[in-house]
C-alpha positions in Angstrom: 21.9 36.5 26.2 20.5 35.0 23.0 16.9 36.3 21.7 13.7 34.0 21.9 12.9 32.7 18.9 9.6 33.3 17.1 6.9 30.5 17.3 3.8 30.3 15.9 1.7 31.8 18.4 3.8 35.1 17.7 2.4 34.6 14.3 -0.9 33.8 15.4 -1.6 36.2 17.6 -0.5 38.8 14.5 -2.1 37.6 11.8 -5.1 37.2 14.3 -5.8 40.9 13.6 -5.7 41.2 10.1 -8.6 41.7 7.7 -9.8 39.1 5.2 -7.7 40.8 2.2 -4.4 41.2 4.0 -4.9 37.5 4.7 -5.6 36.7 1.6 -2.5 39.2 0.6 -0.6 37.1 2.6 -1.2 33.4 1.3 -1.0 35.3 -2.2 2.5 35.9 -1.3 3.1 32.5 -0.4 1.7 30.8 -3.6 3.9 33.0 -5.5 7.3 32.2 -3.3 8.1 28.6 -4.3 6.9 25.9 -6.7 6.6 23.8 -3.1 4.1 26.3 -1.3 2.0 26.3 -5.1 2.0 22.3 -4.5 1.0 22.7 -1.4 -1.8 25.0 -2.0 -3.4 23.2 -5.0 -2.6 20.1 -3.0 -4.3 21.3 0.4 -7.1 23.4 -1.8 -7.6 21.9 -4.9 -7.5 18.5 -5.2 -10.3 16.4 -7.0 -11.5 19.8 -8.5 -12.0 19.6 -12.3 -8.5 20.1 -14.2 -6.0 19.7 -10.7 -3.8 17.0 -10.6 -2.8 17.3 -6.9 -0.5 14.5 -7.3 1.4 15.4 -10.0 4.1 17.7 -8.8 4.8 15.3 -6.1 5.2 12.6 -8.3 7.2 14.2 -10.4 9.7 15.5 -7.4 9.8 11.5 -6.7 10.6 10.6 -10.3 13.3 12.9 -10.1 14.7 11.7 -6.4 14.4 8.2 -7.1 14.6 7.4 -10.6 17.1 10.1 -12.6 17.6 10.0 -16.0 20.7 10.4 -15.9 22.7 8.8 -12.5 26.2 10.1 -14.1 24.8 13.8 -13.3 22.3 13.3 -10.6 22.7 11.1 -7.7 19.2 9.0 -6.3 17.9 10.8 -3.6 15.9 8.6 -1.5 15.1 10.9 0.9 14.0 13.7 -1.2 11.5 11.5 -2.8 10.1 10.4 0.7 9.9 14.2 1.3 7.5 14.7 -1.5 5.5 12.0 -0.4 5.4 13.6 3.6 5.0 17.2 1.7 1.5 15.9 0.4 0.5 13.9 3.5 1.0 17.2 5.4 -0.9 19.6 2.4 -3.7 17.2 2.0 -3.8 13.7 4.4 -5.9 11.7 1.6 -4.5 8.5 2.1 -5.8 7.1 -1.3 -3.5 9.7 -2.4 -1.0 9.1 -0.2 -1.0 5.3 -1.0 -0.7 6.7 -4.9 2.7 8.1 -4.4 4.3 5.1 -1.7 3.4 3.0 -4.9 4.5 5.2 -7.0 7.9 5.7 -4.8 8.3 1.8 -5.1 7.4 2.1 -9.3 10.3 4.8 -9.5 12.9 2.6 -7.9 12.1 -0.3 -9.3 12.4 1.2 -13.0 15.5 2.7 -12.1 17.1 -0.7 -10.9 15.7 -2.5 -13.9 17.2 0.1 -16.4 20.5 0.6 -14.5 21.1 -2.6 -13.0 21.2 -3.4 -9.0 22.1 -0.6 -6.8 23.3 -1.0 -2.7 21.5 -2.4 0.5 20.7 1.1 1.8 18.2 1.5 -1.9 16.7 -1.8 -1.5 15.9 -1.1 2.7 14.0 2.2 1.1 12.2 0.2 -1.1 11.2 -2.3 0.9 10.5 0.2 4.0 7.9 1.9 1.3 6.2 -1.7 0.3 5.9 -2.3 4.3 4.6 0.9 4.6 2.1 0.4 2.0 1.0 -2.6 3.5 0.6 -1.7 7.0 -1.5 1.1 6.1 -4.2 -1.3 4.3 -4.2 -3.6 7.1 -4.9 -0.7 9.3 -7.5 0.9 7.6 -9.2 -2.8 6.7 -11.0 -1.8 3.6 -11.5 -4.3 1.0 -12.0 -1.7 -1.9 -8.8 -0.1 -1.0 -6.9 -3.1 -0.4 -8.5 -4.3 -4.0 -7.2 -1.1 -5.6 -3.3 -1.1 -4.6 -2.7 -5.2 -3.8 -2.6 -5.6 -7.6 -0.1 -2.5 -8.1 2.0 -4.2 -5.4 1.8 -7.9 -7.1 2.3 -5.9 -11.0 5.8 -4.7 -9.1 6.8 -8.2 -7.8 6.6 -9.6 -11.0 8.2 -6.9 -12.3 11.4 -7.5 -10.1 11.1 -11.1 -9.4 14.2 -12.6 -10.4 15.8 -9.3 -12.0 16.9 -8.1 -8.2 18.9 -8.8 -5.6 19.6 -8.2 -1.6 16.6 -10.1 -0.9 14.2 -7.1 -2.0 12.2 -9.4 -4.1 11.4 -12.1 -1.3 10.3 -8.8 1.4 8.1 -7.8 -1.1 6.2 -11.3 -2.2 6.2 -12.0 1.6 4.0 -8.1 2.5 2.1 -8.8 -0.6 1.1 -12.6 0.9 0.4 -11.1 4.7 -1.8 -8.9 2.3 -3.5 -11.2 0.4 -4.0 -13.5 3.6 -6.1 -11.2 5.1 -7.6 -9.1 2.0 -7.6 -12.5 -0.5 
């Protein structure tokens, strides 16, 4: 017979009886167990406050993922830089932050390609899966000042790429950026 596993109303109904300072004991503990929980925390708690970059460590988990330094040493992880990007969405849920680190995502790969040279199907289908991401979420949210703020980071990247890239990654990306600017100008 195997044992039941713990969920989070075990937890719940535990942590349910403790005082104010064992709670606070408790997320102490958490802060100081991983750099991730600390980005969560200044992410979830902190951001927009004077001197916190929520962003930052997320950005700079993506950097790393999608555009390495050195590719002889460390191999692009697309999906560890979409991680960071879900990480944030679950700490904090601001989607002009959110948006910040899709383009950002898209920035990453496309500076790795242009210093590296093309890379394989399964790196542009990321890429372009982020742009179409970007834009479904400003069509969704249908707010002009949004869609004003991140359409011209999305049309700096196209002509970044156009004509420097192949698998078709440049047309997807002119052709989100066009539904875009057909409905946002």
């Amino acid at each position: 017979m195997t044992a039941k596993k713990p969920m989070w109303r075990d937890v719940k109904k535990i942590i349910g009886q403790w005082s104010n300072d064992e709670l606070i004991g408790l997320v102490q503990d958490l802060y100081r167990f991983d750099a991730n929980s600390t980005d969560f925390l200044h992410a979830r708690l902190l951001s927009g406050t004077i001197g916190d970059d929520g962003l930052a460590p997320y950005k700079e988990r993506i950097r790393k993922a999608v555009s390495p330094t050195e590719p002889w040493k460390q191999d692009v992880r697309l999906a560890a830089g979409r991680k960071a990007i879900s990480d944030y969405k679950k700490a904090n849920g601001d989607l002009r932050g959110l948006l910040t680190l899709m383009v950002f995502y898209v920035q990453c790969g496309n500076d790795f390609t242009l210093k590296f040279g093309d890379i394989d199907e399964t790196f542009y289908d990321s890429q372009c899966s982020m742009v179409e991401g970007i834009k479904d979420r400003l069509l969704n949210e249908q707010d002009e000042a949004l869609a004003a703020e991140f359409l011209p980071l999305l049309e700096k990247e196209f002509e970044r790429i156009d004509g420097q890239m192949g698998w078709g990654y440049p047309d997807e990306v002119r052709d989100h950026i066009e539904e875009l600017r057909g409905r946002f100008g």
